[in-house]
N, C-alpha and C positions, 0 to 999 in steps of 0.2 A: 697325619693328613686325614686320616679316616674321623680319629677324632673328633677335628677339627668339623669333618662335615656333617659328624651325627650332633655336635654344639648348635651349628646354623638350623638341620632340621627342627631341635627339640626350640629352639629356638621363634622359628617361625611358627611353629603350631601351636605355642605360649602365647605368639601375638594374634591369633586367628582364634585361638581360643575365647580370649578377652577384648577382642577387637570392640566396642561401640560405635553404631553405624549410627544416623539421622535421617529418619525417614520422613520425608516434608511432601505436603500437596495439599489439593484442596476438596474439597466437597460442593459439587455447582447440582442443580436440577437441570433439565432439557433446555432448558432457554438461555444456560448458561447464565444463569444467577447464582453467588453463591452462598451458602445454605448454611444459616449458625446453631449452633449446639446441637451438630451431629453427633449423636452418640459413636465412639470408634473401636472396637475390641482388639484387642492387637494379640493374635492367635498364642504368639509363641511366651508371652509374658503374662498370658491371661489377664489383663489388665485393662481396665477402661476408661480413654478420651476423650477428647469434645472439638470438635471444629471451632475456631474464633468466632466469634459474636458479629464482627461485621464482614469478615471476606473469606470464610468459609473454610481456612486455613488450618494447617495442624504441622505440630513438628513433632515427633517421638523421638526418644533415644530407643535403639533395638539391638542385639548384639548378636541378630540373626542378618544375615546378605539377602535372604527370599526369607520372605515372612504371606502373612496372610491377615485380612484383616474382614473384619463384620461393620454395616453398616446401620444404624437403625435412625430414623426421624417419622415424629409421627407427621403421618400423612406422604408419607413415598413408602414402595416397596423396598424389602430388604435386600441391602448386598453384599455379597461375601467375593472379595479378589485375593488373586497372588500378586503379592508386590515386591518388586527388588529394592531396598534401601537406599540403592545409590542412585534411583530416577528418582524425576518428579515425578507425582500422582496426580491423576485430574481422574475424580471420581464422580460419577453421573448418576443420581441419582430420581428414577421413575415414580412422576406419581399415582399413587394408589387409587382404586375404583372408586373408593369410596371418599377421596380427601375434600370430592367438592362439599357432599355433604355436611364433610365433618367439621368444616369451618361454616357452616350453617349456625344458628342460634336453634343451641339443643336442647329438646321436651323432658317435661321430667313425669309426664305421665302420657300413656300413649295408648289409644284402644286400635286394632290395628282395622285397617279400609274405610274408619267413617272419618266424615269430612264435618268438620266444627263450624257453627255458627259466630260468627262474630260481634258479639253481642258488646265489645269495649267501651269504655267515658273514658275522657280524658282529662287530665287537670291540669289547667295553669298553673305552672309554682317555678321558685325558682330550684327546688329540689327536685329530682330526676329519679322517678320509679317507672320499670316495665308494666307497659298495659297488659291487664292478666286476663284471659279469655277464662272464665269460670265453666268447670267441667257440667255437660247435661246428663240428662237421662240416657242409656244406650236401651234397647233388645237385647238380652241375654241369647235368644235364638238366633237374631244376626251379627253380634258381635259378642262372642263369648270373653273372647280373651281380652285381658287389658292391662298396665303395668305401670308402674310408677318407681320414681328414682329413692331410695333412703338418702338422708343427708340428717347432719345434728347441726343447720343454722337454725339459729334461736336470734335473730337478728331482730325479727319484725315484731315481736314479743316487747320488748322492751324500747325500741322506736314506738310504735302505738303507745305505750305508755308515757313519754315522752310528750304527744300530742296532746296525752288527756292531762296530764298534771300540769298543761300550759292554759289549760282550757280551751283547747283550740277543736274542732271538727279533724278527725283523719281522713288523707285522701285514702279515699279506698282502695287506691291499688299500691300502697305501702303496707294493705294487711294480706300476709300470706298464711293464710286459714289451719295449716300443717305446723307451722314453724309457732302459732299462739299455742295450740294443742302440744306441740314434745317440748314445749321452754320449761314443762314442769315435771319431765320425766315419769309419765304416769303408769304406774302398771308395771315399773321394772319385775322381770324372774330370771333370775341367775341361772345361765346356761349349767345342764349336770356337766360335770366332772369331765376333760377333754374334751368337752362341744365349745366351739366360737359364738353360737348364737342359741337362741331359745324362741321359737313361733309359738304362737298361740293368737286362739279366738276367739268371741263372745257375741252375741247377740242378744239386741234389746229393742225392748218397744222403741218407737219415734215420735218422741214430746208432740210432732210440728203437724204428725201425720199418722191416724190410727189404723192408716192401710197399711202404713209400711215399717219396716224394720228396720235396725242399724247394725250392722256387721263390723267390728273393730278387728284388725288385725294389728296385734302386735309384736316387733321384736327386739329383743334385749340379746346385747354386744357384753361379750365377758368382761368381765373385769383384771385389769392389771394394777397388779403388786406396784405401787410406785417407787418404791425401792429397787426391782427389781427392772424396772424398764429400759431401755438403751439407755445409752445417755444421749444426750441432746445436743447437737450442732446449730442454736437458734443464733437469727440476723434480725437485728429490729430494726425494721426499716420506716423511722419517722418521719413525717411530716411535718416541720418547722416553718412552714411559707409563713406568709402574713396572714392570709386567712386561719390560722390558727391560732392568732395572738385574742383569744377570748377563753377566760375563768372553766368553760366546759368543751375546751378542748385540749391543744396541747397541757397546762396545768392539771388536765384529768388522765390526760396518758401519760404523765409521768408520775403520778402518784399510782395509776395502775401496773408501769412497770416495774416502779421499786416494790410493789405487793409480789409482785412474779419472780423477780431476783431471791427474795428471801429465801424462798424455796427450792435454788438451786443445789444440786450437789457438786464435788469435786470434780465428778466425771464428767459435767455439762460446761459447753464454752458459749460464748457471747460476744457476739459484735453488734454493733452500730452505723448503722450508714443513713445520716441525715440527707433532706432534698427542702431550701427553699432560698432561691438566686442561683444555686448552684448545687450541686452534689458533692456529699463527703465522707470519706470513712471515718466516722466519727469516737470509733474506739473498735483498735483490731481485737481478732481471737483473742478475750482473756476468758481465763478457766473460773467456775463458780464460785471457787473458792475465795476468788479476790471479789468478794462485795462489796467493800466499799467502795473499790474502783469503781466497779461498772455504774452503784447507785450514786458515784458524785459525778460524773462523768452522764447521767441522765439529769440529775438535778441542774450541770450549768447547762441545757438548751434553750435556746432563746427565739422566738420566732419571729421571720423578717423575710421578704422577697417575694418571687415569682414560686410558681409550682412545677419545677421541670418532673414530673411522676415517672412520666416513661422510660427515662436516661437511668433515673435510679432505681426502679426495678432491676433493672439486668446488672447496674453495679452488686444491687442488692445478690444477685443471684453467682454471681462472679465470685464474691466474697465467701458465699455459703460453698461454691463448687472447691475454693480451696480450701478451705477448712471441711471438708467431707469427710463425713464418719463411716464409714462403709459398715451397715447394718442397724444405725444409730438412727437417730428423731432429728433427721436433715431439713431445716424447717426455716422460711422471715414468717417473720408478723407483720405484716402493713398496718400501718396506724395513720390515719388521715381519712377528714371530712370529703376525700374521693372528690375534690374538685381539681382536675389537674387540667393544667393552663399552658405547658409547653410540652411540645413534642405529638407522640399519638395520645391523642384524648377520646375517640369513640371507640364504644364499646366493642366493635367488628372489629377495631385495631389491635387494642389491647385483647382482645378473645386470639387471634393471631398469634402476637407476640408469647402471651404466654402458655400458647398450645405447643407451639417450640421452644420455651424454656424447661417445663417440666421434664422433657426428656432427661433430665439431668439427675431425679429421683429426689429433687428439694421439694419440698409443698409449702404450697401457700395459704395461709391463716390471715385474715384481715379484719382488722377491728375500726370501728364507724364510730365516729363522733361528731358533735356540731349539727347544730339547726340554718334554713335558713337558703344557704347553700349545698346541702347535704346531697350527695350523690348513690343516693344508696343503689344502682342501676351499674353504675360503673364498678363498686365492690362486692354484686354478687355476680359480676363477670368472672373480675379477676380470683374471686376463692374456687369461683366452680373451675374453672379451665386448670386452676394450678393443683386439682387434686388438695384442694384443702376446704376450712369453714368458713363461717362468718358471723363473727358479733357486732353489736351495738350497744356501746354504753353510754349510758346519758347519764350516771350515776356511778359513786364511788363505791357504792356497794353494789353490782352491776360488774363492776371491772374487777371485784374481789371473787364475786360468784363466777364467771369465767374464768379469771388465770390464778384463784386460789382453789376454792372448794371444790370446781370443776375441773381442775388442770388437767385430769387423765383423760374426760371424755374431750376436751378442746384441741389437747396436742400432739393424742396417742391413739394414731389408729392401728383397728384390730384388723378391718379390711377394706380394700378398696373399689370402684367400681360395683356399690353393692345395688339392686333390683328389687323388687318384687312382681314376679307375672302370676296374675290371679283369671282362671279359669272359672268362669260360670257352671252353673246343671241347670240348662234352660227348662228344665224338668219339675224344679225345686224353684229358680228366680226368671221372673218374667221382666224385670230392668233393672238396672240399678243406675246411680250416679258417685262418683267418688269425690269425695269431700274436701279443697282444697287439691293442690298440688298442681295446680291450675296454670297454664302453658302462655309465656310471654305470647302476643301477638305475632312479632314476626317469627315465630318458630313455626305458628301451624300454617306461616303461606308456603312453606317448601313441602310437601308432600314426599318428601326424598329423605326426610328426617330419620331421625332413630333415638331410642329412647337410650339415653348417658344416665350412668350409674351414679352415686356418690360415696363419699369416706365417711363410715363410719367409728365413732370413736369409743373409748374403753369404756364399760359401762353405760355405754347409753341403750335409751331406749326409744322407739320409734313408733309413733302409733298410724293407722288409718284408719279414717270411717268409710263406709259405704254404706250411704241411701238406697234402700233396697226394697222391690215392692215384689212380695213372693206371688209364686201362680196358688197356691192355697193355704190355709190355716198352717202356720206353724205349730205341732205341738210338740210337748218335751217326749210323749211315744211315738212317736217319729224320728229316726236320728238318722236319716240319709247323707248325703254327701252335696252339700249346698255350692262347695267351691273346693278348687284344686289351687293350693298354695304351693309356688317357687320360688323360693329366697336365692337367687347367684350372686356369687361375689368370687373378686379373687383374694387370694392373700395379700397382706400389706406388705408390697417393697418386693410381691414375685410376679414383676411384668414378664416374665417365661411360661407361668403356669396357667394353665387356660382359668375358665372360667370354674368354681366349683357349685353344688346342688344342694339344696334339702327342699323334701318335698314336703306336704302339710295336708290334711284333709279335714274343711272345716265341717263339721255337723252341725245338722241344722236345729239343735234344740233349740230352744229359747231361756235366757237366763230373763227370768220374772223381775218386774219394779222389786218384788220386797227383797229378792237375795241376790242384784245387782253389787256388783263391787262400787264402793264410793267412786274410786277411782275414773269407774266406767261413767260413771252420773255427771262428776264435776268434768272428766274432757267432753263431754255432751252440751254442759253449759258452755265451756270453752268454745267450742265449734258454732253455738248458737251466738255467742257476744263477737266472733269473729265474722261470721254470715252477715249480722245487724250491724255490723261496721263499713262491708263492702255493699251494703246495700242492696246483699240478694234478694231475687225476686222468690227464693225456695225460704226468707224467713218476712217475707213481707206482712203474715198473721201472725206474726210472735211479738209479743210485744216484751217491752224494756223488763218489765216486771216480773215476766214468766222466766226469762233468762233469770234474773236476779234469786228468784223463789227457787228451782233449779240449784242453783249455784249453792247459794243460802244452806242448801240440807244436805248438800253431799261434800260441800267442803272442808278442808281437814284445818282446823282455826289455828292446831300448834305449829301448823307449816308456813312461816312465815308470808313464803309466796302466794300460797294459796289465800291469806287472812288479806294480803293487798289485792291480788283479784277481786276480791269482794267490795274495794275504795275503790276499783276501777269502774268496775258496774256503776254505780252511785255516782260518780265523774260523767260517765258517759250518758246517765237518765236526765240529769240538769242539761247536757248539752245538749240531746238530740230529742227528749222526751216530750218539747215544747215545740218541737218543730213548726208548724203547722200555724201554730199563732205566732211566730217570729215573721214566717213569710208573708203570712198577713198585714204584719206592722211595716 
């Protein structure tokens, strides 16, 4: 008997040992809505889930009875409960002080208490770019401090070129004056030995203006071993509508993703989710190793239908959340002319939608293609919000320089949410204005705003100018302390760890015309054939020529890029250099 009842004990505590519970409920906000791609930590498995996409829901296996769980969404506060397994859960989550703002359309350069003039044009077109308020002159005495976001889009670089080889006029507010400047990675220096980044600064006379000076700050992002880097979890999420049944679109993103396949490895995996009539997983998880798969299974798309975008984002995201590489280059591509026709189509929506997808730790990488009806407005929503970039290829060699030569800075970031806050010595600068980086319209009507970081990638580098008008003679016996540089960023893929620091102190020598670095000369002309494009009123005395003469003597002729920069100038004297007498006629 005793036996018998020490069997039953050992018995039952074998099944209570291994018992598997289901712990099910849901994730609603205050208003009893409920909330998708809640992130969910499940205490006792260490482990982390997602609330369902439309009703907020979540099932776990747990093979604890009291468990505990962590809540996190961005834009509500965090919550951590004790849950018993065998209820339902209705978990409420509060939103945060700051979530109105953060669904606001966010600055990427910001001086803090002054108020912007709104100096915007607008264009008719059927393509869709944000009106850019171009940055003024501040006081260094009443607004010292001022900051702007890093990011490596190089989008508008190669769109502007796109207009000029059409011989067309560019609207002005398709050129982003920062993104013409880093599309040629000027000035890279290899961070030393265990450093993430490298600052540095230089100062030079100003072609435009013999009062003032140009202050360049630059930073270079290490470089990653391509061999050595995660492997990759990427979702190509294409665009086959019918607005893509044209020779420089879909047929150009699929010669540019069979350039990208080539150079996968074993470790990296790949899917496909098409959108045009309908949404489709158009090729699950296969591993890189299978190329021919994935490059025939790209070769048969065909384009046809409506645009449903929005539905196939979050499949797209679906598909990446299950195939998660936990540590790995968790990544879609978006590839499409950004004209989407069903579902959420503005930009407030989609900034929404995938302000709560990324909680997921997938980013998003979007590549632009097509004229005409081109949305570039809608794809630097969706790259900024999902913690990714953004290209534009209008060209086969364009889609080789992004997803070949460039792969590591495109899809490998070193950190994220990265900054620069740049403090003046009202002592040393009497104004300045910073060049480019210049703040959609509806961002500077919220006043509540705050200045949003970006991802920066392997190997990149990041330049700014600042037009600077000093309180006296700068000379090189002079070497005071002109500005206070902070570079914050967090680490890639460590949304726990705050924010981290390097500080910087620029001096105020002066690097002379004769022993300027080329580098420094040709993004100079850059910034001035960008300014003559938006039709600033700070290059209104520069004429076509002096950019070109400029450009001409400090460009590097073996560098491919730099040798077509110089076609571009020449493209753009024919177009706009007769202005004057066109209007006339």
């Amino acid at each position: 008997m005793k036996r018998l009842a020490a069997y039953c004990l050992l018995s039952l505590l074998a099944t209570t040992a291994y018992s598997q519970y289901y712990l099910r409920g849901e994730i609603k906000d205050e208003k009893n809505r409920p909330l998708s791609n809640a992130r969910i930590f499940l205490h006792s498995a260490k482990s982390y889930f997602f609330s369902g996409a439309s009703s907020g829901g979540f099932g776990i296996n747990t093979k604890q009875l009291n468990d505990s769980l962590t809540i996190t969404l961005e834009g509500y506060e965090t919550k951590t409960v004790a849950v018993k397994s065998n209820q339902w859960q209705t978990i409420l989550l509060k939103l945060s002080a700051d979530a109105v703002s953060k669904n606001q359309p966010k600055l990427i350069s910001f001086t803090k208490d002054l108020n912007k003039k709104d100096n915007s044009h607008w264009i008719e077109s059927e393509e869709t770019y944000f009106q850019l308020i171009e940055n003024d002159f501040v006081l260094a005495a009443t607004y010292p401090n001022t900051g702007y976001s890093l990011n490596v889009n190089k989008a508008s670089y190669s769109n502007v070129r796109r207009f000029l080889n059409m011989n067309s006029l560019v609207p002005p507010d398709a050129v982003r004056t920062e993104e013409l400047i880093n599309y040629f990675n000027l000035g890279y220096q290899a961070p030393e030995k265990n450093n993430l980044f490298n600052v540095g600064s230089a100062i030079t006379a100003c072609p435009w203006n013999s009062k003032e000076k140009l202050l360049f700050v630059n930073v270079s992002a290490k470089k990653l071993d391509f061999e050595k880097v995660p492997p990759g979890n990427f979702v190509f999420l294409i665009d086959v509508s019918g607005s893509m049944d044209m020779p420089n679109r879909l047929p150009l993103l699929k010669a540019a993703f069979q350039l990208f396949v080539k150079n996968l490895r074993p470790v990296d995996t790949v899917s496909i989710v098409t959108y045009g009539g309908y949404v489709q997983i158009w090729l699950k998880p296969t591993s890189g190793s299978e190329k021919e798969k994935i490059l025939t299974a790209i070769e048969e798309l065909e384009a046809a239908g409506d645009t449903p975008g929005e539905s196939a984002i979050r499949i797209a995201y679906q598909v990446a959340r299950n195939s998660f590489i936990k540590g790995g280059n968790n990544r879609i591509i978006l590839a499409t002319d950004g004209d989407f026709n069903v579902g959420q189509t503005s930009e407030a929506a989609l900034d929404d939608m995938i302000s709560k997808q990324r909680q997921s730790g997938v980013y998003l990488t979007c590549l632009g293609v097509g004229m005409g009806n081109f949305k570039d407005s809608k794809l630097q929503t969706l790259a900024k919000k999902g913690n990714g970039n953004y290209a534009y290829l209008d060209d086969i060699r364009e889609a080789e320089r992004v997803l070949v030569t460039e792969l590591t800075q495109t899809f490998y970031s070193v950190a994220d949410d990265v900054f620069m806050n740049v403090t003046f010595n009202p002592s040393q600068v009497q104004s300045y204005r910073l060049i480019g980086f210049d703040n959609k319209k509806e961002a500077l009507k919220d006043s509540s705003n705050y200045l949003e970081g970006g991802e920066i990638g392997s190997g990149s580098n990041v330049m700014a100018l600042f037009e600077i008008l000093p309180t006296t003679t700068i000379a090189d016996s002079i070497k005071q302390t002109m500005a206070t540089l902070d570079l914050k960023y967090k680490l890639h893929q460590d949304s726990t760890a705050g924010l981290k620091q390097i500080r910087y102190q620029v001096s105020s020598s002066l690097v002379t015309a004769d022993s300027a670095q080329k580098s420094l000369s040709f993004a100079t002309a850059v910034a001035m054939f960008a300014l003559k494009l938006k039709q600033s009123p700070y290059m209104k005395n520069q004429s076509w020529l002096d950019i070109q003469k400029l450009a001409k003597s400090s460009a590097d002729t073996s560098n491919h890029l730099q040798k077509e920069f110089l076609l571009l100038i020449e493209k753009a004297i024919k177009l706009y250099g007769d202005k004057k007498k066109r209007r006339r006629d």
